[in-house]
PyMOL Python script that loads the backbone (N, CA, C, O; Angstrom):
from pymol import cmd

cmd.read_pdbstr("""\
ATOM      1  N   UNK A   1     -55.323 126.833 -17.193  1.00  0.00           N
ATOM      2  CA  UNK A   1     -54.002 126.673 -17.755  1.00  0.00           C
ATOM      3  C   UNK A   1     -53.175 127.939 -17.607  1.00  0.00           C
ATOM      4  O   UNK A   1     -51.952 127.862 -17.493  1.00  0.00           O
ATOM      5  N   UNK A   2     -53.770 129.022 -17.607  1.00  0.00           N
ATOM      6  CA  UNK A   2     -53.096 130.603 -17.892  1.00  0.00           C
ATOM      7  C   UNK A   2     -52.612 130.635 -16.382  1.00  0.00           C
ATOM      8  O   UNK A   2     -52.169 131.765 -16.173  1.00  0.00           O
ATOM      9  N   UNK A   3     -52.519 129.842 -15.238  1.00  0.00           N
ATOM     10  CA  UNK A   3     -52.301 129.741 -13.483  1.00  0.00           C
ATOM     11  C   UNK A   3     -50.571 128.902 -14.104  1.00  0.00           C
ATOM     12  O   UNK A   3     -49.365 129.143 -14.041  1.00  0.00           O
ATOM     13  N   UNK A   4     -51.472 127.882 -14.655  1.00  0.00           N
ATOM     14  CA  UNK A   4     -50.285 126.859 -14.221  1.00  0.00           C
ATOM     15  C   UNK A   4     -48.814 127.635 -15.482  1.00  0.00           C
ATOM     16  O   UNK A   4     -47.607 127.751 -15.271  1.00  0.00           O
ATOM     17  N   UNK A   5     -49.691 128.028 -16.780  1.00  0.00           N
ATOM     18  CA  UNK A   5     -48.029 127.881 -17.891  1.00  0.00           C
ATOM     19  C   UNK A   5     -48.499 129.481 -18.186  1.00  0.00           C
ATOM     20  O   UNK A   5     -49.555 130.071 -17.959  1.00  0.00           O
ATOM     21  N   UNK A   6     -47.317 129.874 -18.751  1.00  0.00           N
ATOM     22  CA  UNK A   6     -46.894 131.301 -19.023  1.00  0.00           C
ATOM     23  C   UNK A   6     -47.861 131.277 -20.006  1.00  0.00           C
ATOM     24  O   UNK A   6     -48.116 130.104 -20.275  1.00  0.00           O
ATOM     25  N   UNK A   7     -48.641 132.204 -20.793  1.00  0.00           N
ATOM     26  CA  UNK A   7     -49.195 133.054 -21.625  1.00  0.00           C
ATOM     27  C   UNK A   7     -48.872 131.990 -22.776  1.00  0.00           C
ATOM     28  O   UNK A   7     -49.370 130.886 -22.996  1.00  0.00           O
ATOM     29  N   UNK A   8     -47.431 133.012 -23.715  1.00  0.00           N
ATOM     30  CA  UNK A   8     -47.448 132.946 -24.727  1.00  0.00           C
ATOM     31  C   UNK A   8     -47.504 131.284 -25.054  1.00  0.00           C
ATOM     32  O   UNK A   8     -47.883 130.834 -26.135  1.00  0.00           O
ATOM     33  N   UNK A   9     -47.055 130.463 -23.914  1.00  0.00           N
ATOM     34  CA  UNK A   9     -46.950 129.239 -24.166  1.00  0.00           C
ATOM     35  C   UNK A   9     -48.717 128.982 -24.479  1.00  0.00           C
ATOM     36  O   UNK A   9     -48.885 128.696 -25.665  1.00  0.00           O
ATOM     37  N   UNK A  10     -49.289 129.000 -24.130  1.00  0.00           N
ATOM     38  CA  UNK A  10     -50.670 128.472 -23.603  1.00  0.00           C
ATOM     39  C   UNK A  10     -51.314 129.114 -24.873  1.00  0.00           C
ATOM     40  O   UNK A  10     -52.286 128.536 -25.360  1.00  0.00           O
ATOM     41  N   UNK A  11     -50.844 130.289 -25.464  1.00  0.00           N
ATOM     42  CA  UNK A  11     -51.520 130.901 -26.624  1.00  0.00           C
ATOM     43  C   UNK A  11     -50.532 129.951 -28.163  1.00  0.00           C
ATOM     44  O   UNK A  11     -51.058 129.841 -29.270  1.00  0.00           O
ATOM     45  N   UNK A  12     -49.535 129.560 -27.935  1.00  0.00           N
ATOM     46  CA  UNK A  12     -48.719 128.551 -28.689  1.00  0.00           C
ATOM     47  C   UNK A  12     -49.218 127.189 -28.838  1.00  0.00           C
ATOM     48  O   UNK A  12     -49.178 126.517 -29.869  1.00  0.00           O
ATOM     49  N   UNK A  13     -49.663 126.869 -27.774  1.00  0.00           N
ATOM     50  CA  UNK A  13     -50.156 125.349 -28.045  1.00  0.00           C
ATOM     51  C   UNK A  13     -51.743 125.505 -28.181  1.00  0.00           C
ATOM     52  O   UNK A  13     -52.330 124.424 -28.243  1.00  0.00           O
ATOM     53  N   UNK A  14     -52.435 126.487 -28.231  1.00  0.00           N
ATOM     54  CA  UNK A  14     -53.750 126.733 -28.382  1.00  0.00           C
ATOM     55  C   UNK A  14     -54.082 126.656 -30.268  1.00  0.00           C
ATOM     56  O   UNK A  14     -54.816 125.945 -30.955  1.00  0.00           O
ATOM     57  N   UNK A  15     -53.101 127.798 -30.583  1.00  0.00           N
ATOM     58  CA  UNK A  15     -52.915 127.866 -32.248  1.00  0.00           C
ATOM     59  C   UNK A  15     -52.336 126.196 -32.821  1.00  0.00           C
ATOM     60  O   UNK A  15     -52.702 125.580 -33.822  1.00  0.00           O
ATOM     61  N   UNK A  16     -51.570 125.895 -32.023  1.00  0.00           N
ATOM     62  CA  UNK A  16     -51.164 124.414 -32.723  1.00  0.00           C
ATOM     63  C   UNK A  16     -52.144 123.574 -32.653  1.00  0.00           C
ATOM     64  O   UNK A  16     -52.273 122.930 -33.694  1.00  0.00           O
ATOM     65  N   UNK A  17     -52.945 123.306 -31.774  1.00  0.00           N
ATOM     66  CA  UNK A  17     -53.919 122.509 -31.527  1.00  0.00           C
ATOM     67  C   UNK A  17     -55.443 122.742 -32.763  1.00  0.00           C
ATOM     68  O   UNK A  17     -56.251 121.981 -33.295  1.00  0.00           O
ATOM     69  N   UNK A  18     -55.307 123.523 -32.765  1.00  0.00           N
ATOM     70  CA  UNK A  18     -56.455 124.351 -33.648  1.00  0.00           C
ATOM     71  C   UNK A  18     -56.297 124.026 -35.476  1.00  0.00           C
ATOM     72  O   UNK A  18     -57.135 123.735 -36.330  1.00  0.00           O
ATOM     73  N   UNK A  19     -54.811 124.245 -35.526  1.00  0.00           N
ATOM     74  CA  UNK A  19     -54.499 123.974 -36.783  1.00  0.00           C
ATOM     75  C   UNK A  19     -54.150 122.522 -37.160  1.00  0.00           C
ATOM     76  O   UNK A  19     -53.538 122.302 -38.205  1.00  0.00           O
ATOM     77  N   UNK A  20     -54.560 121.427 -36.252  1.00  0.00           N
ATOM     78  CA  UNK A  20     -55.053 120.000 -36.359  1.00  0.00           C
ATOM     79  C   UNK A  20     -56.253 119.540 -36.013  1.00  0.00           C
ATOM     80  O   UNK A  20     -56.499 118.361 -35.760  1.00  0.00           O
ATOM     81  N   UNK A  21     -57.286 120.743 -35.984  1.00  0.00           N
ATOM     82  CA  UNK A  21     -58.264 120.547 -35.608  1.00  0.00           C
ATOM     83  C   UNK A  21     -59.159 119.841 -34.588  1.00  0.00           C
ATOM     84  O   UNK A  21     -60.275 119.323 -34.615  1.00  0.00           O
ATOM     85  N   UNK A  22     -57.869 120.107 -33.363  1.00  0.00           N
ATOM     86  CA  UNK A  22     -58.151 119.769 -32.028  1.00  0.00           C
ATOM     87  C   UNK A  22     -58.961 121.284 -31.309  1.00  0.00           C
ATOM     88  O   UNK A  22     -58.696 122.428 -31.679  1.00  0.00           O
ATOM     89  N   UNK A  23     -59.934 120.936 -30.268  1.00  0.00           N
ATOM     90  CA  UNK A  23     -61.012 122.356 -30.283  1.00  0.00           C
ATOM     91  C   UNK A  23     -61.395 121.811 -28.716  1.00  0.00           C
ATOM     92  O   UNK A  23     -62.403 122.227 -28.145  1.00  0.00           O
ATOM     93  N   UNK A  24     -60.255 120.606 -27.948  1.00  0.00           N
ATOM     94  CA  UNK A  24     -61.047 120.280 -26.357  1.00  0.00           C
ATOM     95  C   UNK A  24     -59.480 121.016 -25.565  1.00  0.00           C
ATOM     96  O   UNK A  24     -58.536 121.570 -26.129  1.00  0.00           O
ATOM     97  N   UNK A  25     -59.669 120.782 -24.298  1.00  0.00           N
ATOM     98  CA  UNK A  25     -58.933 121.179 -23.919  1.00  0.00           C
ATOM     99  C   UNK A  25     -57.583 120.180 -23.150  1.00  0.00           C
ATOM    100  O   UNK A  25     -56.634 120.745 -22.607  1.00  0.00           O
ATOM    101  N   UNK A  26     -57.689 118.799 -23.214  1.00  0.00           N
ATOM    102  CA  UNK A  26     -56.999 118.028 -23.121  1.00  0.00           C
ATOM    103  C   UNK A  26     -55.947 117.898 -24.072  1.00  0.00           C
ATOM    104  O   UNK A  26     -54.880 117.528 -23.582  1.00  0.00           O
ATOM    105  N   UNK A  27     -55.961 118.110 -25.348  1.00  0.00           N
ATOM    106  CA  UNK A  27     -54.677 117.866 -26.479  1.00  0.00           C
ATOM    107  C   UNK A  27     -53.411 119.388 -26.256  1.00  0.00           C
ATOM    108  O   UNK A  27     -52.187 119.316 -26.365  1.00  0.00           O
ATOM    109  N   UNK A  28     -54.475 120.986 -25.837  1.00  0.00           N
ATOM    110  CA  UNK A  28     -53.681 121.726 -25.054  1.00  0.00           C
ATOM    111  C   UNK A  28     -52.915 121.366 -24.471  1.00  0.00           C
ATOM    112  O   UNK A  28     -51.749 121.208 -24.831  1.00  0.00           O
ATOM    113  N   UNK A  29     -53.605 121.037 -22.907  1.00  0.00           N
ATOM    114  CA  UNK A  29     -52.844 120.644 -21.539  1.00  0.00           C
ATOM    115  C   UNK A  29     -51.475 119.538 -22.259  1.00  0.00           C
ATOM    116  O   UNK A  29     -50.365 119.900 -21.867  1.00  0.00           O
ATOM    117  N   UNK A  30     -51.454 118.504 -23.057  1.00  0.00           N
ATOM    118  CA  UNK A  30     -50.994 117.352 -23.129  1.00  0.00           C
ATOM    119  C   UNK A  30     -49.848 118.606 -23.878  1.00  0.00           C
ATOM    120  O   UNK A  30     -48.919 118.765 -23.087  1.00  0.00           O
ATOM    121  N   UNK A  31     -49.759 119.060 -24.520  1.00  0.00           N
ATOM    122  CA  UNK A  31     -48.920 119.572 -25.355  1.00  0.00           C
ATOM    123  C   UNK A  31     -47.588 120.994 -24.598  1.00  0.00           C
ATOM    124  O   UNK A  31     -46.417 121.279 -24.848  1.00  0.00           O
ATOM    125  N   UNK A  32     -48.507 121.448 -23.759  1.00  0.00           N
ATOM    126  CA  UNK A  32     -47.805 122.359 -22.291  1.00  0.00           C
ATOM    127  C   UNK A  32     -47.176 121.326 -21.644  1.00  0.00           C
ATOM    128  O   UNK A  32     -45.956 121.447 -21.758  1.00  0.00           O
ATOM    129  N   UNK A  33     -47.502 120.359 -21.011  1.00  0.00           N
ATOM    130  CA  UNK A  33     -47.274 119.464 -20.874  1.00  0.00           C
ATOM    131  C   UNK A  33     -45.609 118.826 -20.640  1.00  0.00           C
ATOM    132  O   UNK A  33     -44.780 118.624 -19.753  1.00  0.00           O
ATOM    133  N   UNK A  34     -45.873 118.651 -22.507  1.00  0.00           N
ATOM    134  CA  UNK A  34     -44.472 117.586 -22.552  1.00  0.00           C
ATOM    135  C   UNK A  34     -43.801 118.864 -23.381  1.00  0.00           C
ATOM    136  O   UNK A  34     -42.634 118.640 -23.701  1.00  0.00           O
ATOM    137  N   UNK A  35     -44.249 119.993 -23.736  1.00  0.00           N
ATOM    138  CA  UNK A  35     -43.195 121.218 -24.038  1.00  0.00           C
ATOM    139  C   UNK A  35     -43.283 121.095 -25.395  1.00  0.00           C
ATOM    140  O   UNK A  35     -42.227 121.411 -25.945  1.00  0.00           O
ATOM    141  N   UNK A  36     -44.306 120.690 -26.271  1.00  0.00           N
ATOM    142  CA  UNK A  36     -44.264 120.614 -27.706  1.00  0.00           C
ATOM    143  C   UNK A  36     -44.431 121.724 -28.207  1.00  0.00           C
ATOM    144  O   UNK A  36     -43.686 121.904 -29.170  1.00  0.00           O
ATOM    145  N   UNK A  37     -45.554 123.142 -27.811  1.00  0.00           N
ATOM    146  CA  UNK A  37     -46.116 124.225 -28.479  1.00  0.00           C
ATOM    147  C   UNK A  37     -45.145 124.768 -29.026  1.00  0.00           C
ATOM    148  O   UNK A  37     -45.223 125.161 -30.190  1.00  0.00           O
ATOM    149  N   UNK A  38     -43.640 124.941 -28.026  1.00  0.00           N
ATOM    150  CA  UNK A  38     -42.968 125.713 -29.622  1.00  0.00           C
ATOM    151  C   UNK A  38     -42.044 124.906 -30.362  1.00  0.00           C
ATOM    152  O   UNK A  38     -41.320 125.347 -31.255  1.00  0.00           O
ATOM    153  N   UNK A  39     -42.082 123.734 -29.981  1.00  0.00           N
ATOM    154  CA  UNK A  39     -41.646 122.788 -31.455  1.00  0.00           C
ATOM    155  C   UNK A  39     -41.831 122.901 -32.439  1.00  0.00           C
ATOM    156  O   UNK A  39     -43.036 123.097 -32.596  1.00  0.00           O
ATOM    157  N   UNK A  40     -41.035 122.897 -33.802  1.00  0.00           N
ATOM    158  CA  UNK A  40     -41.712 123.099 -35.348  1.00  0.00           C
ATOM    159  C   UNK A  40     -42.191 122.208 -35.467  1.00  0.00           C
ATOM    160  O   UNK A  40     -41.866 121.131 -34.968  1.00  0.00           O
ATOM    161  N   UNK A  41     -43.314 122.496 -36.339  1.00  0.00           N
ATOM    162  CA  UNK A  41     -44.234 121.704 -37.100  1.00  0.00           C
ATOM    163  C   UNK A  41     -43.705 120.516 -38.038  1.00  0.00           C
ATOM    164  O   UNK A  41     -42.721 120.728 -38.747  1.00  0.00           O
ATOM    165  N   UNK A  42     -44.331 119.296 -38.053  1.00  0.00           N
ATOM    166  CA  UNK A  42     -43.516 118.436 -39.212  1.00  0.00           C
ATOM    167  C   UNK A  42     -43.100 118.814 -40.899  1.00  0.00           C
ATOM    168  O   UNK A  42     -43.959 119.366 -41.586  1.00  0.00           O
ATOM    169  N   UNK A  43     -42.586 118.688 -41.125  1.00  0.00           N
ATOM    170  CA  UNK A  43     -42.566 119.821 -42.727  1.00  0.00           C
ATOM    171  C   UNK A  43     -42.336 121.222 -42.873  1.00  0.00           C
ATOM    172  O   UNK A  43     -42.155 121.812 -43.938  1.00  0.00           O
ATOM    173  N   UNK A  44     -42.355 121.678 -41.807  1.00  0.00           N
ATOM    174  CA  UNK A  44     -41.900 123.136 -41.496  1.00  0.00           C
ATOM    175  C   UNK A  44     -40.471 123.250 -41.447  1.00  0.00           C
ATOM    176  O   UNK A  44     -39.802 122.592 -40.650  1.00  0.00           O
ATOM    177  N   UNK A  45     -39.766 124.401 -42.616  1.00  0.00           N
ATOM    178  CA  UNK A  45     -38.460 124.400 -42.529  1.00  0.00           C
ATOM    179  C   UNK A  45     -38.177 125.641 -41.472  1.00  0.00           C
ATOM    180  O   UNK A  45     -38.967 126.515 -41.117  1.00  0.00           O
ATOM    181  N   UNK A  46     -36.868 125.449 -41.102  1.00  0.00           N
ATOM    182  CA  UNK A  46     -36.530 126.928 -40.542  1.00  0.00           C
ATOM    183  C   UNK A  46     -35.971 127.728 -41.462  1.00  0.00           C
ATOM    184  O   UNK A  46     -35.209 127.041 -42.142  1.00  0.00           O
ATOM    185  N   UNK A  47     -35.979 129.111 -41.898  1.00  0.00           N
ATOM    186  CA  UNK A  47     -35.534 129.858 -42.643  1.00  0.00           C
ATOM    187  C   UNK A  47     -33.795 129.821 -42.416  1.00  0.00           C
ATOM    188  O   UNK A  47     -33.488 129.250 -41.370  1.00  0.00           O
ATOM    189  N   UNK A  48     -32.953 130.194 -43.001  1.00  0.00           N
ATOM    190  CA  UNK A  48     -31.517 130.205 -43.197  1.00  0.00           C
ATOM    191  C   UNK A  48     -31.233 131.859 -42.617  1.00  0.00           C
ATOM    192  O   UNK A  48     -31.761 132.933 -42.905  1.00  0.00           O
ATOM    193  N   UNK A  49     -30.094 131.454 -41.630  1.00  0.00           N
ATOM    194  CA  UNK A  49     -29.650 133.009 -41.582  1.00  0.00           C
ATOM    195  C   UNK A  49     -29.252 134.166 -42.496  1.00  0.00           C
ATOM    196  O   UNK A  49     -29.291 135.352 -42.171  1.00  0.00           O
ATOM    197  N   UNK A  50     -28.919 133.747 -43.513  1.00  0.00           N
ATOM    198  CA  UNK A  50     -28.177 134.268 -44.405  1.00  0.00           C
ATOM    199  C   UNK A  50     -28.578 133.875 -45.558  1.00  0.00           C
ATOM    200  O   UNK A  50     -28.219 132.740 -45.874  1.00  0.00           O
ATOM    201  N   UNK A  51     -29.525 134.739 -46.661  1.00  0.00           N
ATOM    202  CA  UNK A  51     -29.618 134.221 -47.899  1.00  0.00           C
ATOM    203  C   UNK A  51     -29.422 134.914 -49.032  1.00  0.00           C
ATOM    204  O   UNK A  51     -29.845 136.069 -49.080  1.00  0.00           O
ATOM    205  N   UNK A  52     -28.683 134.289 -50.265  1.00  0.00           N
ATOM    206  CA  UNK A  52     -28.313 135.211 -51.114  1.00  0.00           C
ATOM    207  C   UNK A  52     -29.560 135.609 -51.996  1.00  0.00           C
ATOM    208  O   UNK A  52     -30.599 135.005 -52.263  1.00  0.00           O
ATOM    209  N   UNK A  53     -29.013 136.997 -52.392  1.00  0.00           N
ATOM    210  CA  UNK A  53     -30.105 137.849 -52.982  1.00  0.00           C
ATOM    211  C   UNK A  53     -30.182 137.232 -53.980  1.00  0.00           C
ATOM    212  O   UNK A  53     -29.477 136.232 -54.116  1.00  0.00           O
ATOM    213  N   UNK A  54     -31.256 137.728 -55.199  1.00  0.00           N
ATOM    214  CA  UNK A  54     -31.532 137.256 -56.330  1.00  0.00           C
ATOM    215  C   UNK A  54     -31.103 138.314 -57.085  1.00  0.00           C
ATOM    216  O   UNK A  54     -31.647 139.410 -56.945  1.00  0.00           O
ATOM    217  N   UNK A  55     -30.272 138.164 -57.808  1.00  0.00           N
ATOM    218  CA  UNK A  55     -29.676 139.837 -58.826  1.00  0.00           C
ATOM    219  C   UNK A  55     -28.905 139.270 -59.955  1.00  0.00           C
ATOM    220  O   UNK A  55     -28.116 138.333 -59.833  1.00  0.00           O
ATOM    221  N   UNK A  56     -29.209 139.972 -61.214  1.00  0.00           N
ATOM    222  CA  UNK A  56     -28.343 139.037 -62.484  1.00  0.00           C
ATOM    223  C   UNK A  56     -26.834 139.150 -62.106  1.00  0.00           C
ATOM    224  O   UNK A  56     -26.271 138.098 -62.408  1.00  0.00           O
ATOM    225  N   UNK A  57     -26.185 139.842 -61.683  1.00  0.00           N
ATOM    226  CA  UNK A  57     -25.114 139.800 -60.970  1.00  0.00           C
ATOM    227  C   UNK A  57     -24.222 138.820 -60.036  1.00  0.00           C
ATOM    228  O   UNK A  57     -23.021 138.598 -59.879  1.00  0.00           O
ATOM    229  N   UNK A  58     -25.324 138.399 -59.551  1.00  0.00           N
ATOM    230  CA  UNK A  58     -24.911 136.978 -58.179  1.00  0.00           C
ATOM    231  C   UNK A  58     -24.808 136.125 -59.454  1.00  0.00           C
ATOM    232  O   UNK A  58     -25.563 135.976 -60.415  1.00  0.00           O
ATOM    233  N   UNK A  59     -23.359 135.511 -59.057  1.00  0.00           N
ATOM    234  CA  UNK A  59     -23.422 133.957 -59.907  1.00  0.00           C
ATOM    235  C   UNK A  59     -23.525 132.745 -58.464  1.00  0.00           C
ATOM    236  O   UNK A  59     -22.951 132.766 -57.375  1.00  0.00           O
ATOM    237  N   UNK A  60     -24.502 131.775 -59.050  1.00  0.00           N
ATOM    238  CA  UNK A  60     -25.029 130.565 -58.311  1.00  0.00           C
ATOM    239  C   UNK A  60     -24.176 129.662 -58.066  1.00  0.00           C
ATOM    240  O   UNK A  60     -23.714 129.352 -59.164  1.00  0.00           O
ATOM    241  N   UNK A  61     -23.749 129.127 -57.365  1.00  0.00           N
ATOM    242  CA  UNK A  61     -23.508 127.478 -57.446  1.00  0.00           C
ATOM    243  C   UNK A  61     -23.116 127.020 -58.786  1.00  0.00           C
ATOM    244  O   UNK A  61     -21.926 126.707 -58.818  1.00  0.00           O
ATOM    245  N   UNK A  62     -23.851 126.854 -60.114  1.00  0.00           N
ATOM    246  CA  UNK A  62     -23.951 126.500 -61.200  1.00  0.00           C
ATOM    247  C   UNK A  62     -22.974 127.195 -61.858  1.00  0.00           C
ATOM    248  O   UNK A  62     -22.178 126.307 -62.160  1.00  0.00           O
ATOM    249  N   UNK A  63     -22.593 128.100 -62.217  1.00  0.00           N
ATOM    250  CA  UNK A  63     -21.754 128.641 -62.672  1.00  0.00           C
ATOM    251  C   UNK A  63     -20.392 128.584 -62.732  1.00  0.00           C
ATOM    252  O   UNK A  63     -19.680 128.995 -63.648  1.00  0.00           O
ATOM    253  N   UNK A  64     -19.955 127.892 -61.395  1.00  0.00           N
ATOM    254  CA  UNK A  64     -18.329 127.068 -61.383  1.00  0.00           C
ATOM    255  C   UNK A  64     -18.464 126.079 -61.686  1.00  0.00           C
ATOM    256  O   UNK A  64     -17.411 125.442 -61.708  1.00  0.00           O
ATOM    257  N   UNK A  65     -19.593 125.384 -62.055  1.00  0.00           N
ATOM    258  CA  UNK A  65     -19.231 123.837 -62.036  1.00  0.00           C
ATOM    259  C   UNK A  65     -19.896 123.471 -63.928  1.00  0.00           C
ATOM    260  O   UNK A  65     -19.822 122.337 -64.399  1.00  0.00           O
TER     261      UNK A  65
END
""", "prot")
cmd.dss("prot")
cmd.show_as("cartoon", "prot")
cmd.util.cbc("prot")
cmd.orient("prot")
């Protein structure tokens, strides 16, 4: 696989595979493949660019309404 797809990919879908407790080398290949390894995970959020701090100072949302 490390011939045919770049590295980090092949080390991406290796860890994904692992953490569904896939351990052959066919659910890899299948996943290089169709380009899933750096897809997020189901239930996995992405973090927000921008998040407000936590400080007694910051008023919330709640506070205008």
């Amino acid at each position: 696989m490390g011939e045919k797809y770049e590295l980090h990919r092949v080390e991406a879908a290796t860890l994904r595979a692992l953490r569904f407790g896939a351990t052959s080398y066919k659910p890899v290949e299948r996943m290089l493949r169709l380009g899933l390894e750096l897809q997020p995970l189901p239930g996995e959020q992405e973090q927000p660019e921008h998040c407000t701090p936590e400080h007694a100072n910051v008023r919330g949302p709640g506070y205008y309404h």
